[in-house]
C-alpha positions as CSV (number, residue, x, y, z in Angstrom):
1,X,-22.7,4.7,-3.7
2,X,-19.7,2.9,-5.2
3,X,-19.0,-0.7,-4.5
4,X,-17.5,-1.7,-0.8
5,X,-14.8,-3.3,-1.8
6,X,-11.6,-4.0,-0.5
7,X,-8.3,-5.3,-2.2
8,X,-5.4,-6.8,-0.4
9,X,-1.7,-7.1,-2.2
10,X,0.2,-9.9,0.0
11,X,4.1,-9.0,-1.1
12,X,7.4,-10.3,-0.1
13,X,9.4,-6.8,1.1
14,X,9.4,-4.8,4.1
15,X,8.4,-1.0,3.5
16,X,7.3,1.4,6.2
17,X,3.7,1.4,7.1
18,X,2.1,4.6,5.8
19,X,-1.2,4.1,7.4
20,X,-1.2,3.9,11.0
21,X,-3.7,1.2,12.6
22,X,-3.8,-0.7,15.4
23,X,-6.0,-3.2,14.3
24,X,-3.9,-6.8,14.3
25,X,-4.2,-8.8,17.0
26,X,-2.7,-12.7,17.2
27,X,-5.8,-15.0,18.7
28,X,-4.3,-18.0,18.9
29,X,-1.9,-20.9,18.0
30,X,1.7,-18.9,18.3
31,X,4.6,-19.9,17.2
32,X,2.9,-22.3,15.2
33,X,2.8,-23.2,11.6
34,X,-0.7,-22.5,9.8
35,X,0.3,-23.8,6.3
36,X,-3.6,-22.3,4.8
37,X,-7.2,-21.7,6.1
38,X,-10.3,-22.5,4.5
39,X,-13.8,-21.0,4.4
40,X,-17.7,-22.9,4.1
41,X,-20.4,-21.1,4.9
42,X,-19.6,-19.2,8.3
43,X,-17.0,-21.9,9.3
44,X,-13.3,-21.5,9.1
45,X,-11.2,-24.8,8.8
46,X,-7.1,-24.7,9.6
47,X,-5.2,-27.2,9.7
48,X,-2.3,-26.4,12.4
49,X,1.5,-28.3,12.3
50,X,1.5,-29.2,16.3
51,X,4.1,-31.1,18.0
52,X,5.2,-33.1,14.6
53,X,1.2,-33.6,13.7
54,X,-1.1,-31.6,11.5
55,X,-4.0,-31.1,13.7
56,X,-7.5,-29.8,12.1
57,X,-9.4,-26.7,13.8
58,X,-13.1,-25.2,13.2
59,X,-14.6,-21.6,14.0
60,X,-17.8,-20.7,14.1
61,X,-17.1,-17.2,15.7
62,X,-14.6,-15.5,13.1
63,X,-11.6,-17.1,14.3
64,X,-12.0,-15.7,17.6
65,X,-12.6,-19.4,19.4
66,X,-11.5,-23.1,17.8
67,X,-12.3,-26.8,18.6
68,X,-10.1,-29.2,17.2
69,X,-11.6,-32.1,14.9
70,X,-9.2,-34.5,14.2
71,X,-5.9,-34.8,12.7
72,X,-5.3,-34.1,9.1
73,X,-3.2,-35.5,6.0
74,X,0.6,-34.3,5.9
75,X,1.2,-32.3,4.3
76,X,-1.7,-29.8,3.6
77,X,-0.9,-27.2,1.0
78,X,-4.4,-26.2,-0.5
79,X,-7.7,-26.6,0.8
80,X,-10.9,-26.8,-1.4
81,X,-15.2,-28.1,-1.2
82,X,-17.5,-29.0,-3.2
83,X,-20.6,-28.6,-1.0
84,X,-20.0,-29.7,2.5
85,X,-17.4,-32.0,1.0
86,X,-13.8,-31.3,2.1
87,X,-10.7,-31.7,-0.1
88,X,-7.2,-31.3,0.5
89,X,-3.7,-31.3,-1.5
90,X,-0.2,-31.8,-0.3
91,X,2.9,-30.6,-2.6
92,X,6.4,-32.2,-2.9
93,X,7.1,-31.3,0.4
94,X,4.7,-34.7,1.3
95,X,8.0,-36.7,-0.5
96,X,9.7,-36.1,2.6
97,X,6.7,-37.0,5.4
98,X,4.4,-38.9,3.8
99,X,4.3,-42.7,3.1
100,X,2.1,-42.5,0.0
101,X,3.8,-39.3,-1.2
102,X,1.7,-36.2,-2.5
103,X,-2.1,-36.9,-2.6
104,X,-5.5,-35.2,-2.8
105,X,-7.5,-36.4,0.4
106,X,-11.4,-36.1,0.9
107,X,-13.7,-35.4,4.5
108,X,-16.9,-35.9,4.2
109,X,-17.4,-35.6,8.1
110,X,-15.9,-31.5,7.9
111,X,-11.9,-33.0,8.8
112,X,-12.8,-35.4,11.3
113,X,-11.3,-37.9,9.4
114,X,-10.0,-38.4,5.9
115,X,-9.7,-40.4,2.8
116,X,-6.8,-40.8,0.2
117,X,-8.7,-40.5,-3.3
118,X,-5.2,-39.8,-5.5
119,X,-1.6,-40.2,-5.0
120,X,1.4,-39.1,-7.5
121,X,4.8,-38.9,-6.9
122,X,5.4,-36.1,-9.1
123,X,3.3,-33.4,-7.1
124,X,-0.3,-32.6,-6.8
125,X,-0.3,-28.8,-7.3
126,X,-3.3,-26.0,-7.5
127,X,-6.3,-28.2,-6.6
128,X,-9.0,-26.1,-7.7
129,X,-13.2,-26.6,-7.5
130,X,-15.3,-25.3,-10.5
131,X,-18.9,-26.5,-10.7
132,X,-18.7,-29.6,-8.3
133,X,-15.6,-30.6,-10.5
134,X,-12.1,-31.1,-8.8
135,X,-9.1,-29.8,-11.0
136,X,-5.0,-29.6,-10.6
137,X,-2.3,-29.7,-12.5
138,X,0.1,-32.3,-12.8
139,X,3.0,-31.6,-14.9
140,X,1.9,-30.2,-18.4
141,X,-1.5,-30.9,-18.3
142,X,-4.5,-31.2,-16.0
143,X,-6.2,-33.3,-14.0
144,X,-9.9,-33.4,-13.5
145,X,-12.8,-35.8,-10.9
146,X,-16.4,-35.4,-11.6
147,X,-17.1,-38.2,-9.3
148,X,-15.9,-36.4,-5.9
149,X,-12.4,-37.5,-6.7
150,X,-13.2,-41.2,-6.9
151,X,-12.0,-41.2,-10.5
152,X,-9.4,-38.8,-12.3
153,X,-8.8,-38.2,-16.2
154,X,-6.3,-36.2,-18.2
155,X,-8.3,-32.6,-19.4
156,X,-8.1,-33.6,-23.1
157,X,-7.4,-29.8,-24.4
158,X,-5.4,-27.8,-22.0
159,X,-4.7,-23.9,-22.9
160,X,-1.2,-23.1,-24.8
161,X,0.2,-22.1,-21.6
162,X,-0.5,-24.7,-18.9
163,X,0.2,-22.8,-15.9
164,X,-1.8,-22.5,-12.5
165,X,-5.7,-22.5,-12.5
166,X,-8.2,-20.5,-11.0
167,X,-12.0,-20.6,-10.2
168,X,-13.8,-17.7,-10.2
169,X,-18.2,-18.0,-10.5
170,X,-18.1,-20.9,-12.5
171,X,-15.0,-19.6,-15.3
172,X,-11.9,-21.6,-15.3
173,X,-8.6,-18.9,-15.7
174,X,-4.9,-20.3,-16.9
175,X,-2.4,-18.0,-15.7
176,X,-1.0,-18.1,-19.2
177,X,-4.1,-15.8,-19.7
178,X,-6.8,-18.2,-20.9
179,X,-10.1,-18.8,-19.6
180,X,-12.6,-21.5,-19.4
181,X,-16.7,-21.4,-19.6
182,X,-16.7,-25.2,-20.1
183,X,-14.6,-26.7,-17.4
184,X,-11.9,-26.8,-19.5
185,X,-12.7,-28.2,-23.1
186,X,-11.9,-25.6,-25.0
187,X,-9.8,-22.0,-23.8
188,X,-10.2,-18.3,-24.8
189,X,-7.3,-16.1,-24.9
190,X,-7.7,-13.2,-22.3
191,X,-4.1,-12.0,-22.8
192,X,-5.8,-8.5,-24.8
193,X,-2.7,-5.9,-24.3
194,X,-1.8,-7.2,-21.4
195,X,2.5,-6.5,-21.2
196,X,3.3,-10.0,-19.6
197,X,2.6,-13.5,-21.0
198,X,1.9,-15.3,-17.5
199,X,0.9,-13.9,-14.4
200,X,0.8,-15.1,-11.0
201,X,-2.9,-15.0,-10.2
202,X,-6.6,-13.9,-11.6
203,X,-9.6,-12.5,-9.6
204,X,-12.5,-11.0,-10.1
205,X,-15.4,-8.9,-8.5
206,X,-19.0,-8.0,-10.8
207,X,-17.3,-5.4,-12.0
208,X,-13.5,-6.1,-13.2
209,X,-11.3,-8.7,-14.1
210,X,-8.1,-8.6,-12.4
211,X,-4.3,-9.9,-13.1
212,X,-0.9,-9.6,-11.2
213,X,2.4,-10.2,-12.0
214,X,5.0,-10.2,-9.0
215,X,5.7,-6.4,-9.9
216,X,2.1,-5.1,-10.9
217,X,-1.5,-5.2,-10.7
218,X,-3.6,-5.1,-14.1
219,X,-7.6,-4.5,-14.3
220,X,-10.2,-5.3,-17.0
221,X,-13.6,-4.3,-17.4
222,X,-14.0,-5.8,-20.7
223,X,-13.3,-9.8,-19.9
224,X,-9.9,-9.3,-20.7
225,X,-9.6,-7.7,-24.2
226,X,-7.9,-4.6,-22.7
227,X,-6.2,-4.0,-19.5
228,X,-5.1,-0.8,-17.4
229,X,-2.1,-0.7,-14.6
230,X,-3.5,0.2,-11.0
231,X,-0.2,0.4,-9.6
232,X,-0.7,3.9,-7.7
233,X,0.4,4.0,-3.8
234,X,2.1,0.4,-4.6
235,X,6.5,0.7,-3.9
236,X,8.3,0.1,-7.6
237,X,8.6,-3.6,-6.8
238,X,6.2,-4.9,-4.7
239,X,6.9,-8.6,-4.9
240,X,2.8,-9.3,-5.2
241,X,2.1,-12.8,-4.6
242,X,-1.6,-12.7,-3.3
243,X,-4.4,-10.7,-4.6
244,X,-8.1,-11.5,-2.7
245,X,-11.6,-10.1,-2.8
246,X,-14.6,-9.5,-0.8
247,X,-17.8,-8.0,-0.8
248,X,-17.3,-5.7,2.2
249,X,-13.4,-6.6,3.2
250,X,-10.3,-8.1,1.7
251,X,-7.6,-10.2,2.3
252,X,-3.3,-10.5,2.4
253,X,-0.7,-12.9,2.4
254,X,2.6,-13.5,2.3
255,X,6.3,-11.7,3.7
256,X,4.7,-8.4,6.4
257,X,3.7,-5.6,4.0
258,X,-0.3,-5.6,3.2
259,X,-2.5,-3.5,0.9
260,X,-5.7,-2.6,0.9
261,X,-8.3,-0.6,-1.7
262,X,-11.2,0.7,-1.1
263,X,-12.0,1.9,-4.7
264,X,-11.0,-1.2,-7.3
265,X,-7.6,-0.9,-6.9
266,X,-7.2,2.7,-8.2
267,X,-4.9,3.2,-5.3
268,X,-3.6,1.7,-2.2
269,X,-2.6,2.1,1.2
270,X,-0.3,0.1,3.4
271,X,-2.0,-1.4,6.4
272,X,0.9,-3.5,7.5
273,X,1.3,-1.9,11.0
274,X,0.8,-4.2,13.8
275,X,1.5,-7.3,11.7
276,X,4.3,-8.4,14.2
277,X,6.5,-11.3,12.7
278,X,9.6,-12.2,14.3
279,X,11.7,-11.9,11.3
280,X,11.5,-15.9,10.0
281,X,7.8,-16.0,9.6
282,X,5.6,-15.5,6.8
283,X,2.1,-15.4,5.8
284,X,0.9,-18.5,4.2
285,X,-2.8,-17.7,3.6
286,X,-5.6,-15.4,4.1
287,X,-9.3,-15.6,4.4
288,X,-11.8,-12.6,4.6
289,X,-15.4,-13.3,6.5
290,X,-17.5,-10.7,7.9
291,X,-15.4,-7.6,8.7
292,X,-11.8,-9.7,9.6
293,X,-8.9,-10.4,7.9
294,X,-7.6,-13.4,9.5
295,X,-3.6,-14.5,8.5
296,X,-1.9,-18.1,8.5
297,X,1.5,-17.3,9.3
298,X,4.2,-19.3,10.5
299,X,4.2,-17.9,13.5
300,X,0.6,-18.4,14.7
301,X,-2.7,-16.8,13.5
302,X,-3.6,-12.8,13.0
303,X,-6.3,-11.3,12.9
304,X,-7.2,-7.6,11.7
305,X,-10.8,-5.8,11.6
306,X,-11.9,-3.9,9.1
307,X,-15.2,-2.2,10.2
308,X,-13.7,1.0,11.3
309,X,-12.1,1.6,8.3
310,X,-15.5,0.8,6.3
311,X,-17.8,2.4,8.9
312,X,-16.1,5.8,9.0
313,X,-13.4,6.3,6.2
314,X,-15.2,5.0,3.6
315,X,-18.4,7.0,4.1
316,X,-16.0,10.3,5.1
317,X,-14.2,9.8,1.4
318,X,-17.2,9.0,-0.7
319,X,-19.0,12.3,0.4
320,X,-15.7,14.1,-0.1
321,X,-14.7,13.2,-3.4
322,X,-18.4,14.1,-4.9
323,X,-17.4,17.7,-5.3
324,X,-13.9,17.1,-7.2
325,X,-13.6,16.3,-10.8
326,X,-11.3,15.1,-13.2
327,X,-12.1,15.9,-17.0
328,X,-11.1,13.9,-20.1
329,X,-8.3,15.0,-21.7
330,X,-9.0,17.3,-24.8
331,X,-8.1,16.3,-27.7
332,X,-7.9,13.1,-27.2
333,X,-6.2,11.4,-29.2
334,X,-3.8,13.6,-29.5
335,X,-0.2,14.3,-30.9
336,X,1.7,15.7,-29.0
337,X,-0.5,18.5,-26.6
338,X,-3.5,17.9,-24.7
339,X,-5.2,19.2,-22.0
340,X,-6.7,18.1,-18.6
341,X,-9.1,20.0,-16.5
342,X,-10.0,19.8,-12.9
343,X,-11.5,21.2,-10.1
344,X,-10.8,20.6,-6.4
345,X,-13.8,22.1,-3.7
346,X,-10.9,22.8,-1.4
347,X,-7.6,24.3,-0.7
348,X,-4.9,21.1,-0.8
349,X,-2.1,20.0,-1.9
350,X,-2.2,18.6,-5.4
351,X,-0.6,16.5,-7.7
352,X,-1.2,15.6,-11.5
353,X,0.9,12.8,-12.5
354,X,1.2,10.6,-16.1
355,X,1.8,7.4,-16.6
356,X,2.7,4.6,-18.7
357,X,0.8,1.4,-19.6
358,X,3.1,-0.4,-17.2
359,X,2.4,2.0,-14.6
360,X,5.7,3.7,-14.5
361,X,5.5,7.3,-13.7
362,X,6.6,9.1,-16.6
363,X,5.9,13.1,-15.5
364,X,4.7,14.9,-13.1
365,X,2.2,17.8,-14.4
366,X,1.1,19.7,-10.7
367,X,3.1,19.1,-7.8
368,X,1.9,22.6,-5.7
369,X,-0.9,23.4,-3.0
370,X,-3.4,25.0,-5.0
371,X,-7.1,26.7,-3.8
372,X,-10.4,25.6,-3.8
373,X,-10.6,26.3,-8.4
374,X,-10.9,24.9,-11.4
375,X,-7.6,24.3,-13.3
376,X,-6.5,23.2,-16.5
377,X,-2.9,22.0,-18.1
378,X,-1.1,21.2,-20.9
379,X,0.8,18.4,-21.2
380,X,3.4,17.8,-24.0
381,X,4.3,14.1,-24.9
382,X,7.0,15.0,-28.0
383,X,9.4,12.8,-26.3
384,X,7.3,9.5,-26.0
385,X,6.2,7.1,-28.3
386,X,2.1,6.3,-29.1
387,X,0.2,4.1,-27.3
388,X,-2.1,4.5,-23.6
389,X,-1.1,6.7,-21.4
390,X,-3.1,7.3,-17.8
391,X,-3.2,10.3,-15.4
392,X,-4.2,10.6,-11.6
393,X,-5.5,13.7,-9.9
394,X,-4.7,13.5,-6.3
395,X,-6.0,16.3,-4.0
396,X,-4.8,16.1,-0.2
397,X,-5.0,12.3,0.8
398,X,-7.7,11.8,-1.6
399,X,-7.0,10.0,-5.5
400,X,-10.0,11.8,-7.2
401,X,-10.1,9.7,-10.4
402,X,-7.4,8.2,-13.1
403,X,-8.7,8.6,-16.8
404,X,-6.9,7.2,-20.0
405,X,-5.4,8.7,-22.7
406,X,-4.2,7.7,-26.8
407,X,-1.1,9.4,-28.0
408,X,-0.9,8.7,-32.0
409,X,2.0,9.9,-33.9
């Protein structure tokens, strides 16, 4: 049985829903402004901008019910722990509400109240937690407290590209494409054939390594020496901003369209219908726990639930893709022909389509309803230069598989 997991693309268009749900709901705090929301353990923290105060909330029931703790630091941007240790950031927007100007603040009583541990005037941006060590960057170079954020030093040897940082199971990433394994002494490129020199943010699950770019979604099963496009089902310019990962569900953020994948991003459908925004709110943060999605907009807080679509789709498309297939290419490499073989167990309509390493469509090789056969095709690349090409079999509303392909002239 392949991995549950879903992936959700937060972007910053509007496209027409081409999945059908009815599974957002808002459950509380409308018309207000949920800047981000914060997970430990089974308890979700949000802080909430109420009546010219930033009030802090806590669940215990996925969102559904909230008490309020205390009120928080202005102005919250990120939150992160360290344990049962809270800590939270405020950007440059704090220059223009607070009197100490951007800080990092700790809770050590889960937001009842809070303490200023660092203050710059510059901007505190990306706090980040990687093995009970507190990172952000500050200018050109980053910051780092192993003390709790009682003490900060400069990280003495910062990647080439000193970008935004990102924890993921104890790694340090640079979205200049550099990653970590000792909190930050020395960097390994991860850049591989990558297309773009930065990127906008890293995750991971046990099984990939994954990048994004505001236009496209990369994934790496080797740590990052080569990657592959997974573009397929995404508009031409998607405008991705947020990419987030669970176990069993996955998350969104940002303008009103959302994404999800069930199968490691080797396509996606658009789940943004029901997402109601009234035109000058967006999306601010996302948090996955159990089987909900639940959304920090400006406009309140959503929730969506996933368990229908991972009770019964996913168990209805994993039995039915077992009887299609999707060869390799033969030969392979190859200059210019190849073939491709498939087989479909029932009548549908099918297409074969090629693509670049940028994931650009670049020919479409079936586009027909075809019986319950095995086919095969030849496909002709005399017009295009060498280098990786990939293909996608879809059969009805299924994607059966996506294989790679070498042209060498």
């Amino acid at each position: 049985m392949f991995k549950k997991i879903l992936f959700i693309l937060i972007t910053l268009i509007l496209f027409g829903a081409d999945y059908s749900t009815a599974q957002w709901s808002r459950i509380g705090f409308e018309d207000l402004e949920i800047p981000t929301i914060h997970l430990i353990n089974d308890t979700v923290f949000l802080p909430v901008i109420k009546h010219g105060n930033i009030v802090f909330y806590r669940s215990n029931d996925n969102g559904l019910n909230w008490d309020s703790v205390g009120v928080s630091p202005l102005y919250i941007y990120e939150l992160q722990n360290i344990g049962d240790t809270l800590f939270a950031s405020s950007n440059w927007i704090c220059n223009l509400f607070c009197p100490s100007g951007p800080s990092v603040f700790r809770s050590e009583n889960k937001g009842t109240s809070w303490d200023t541990v660092y203050t710059n005037e510059g901007g505190v941006y990306n706090l980040v937690a990687n093995n009970s060590i507190l990172f952000f960057r500050e200018g050109n170079q980053y910051k780092k407290s192993e003390d709790y954020g009682t003490k900060w030093i400069t990280v003495e040897f910062n990647p080439p590209d000193v970008g935004s940082l990102f924890s993921i199971n104890g790694i340090l990433y640079s979205s200049g494409m550099y990653k970590s394994t000792d909190n930050g002494k020395t960097w390994i490129s991860i850049r591989g054939n990558l297309p773009v020199a930065t990127v906008v943010g890293i995750s991971a699950n046990d099984s990939f390594l994954f990048a994004f770019d505001n236009d496209n979604i990369y994934r790496s099963n080797d740590d990052g020496q080569t990657w592959d496009p997974i573009n397929c089902g995404l508009p031409s310019e998607p405008r991705i901003w947020n990419l987030t990962i669970s176990d069993t569900c996955s998350g969104l953020a940002s303008a009103l369209n959302v994404y999800f994948s069930k199968n490691d991003g080797e396509n996606w459908i658009d789940i943004s219908e029901g997402l109601s925004l009234n035109g000058y709110g967006f999306i601010n943060s996302i948090l996955i726990i159990n089987n909900y999605l639940l959304a920090a907009t400006d406009e309140g807080l959503w929730r969506y639930n996933f368990s229908p679509l991972v009770s019964v789709e996913e168990v209805a498309e994993e039995i039915n893709l077992k009887n299609y297939s999707l060869e390799q290419n033969y030969p392979n490499p190859f200059n210019p022909f190849t073939t491709i073989s498939y087989s479909i167990p029932n009548a549908s309509f099918v297409t074969l389509k090629i693509y670049d390493i940028l994931g650009r469509e670049i020919q479409i090789l079936v586009n027909e309803f075809q019986y319950d056969d095995s086919y095969s095709v030849t496909f002709n690349a005399s017009n295009l230069s060498s280098g990786i090409y990939f293909y996608k079999l879809r059969a009805g509303k299924h994607l059966v598989a996506t294989k790679k392909m070498l042209l060498i002239r």
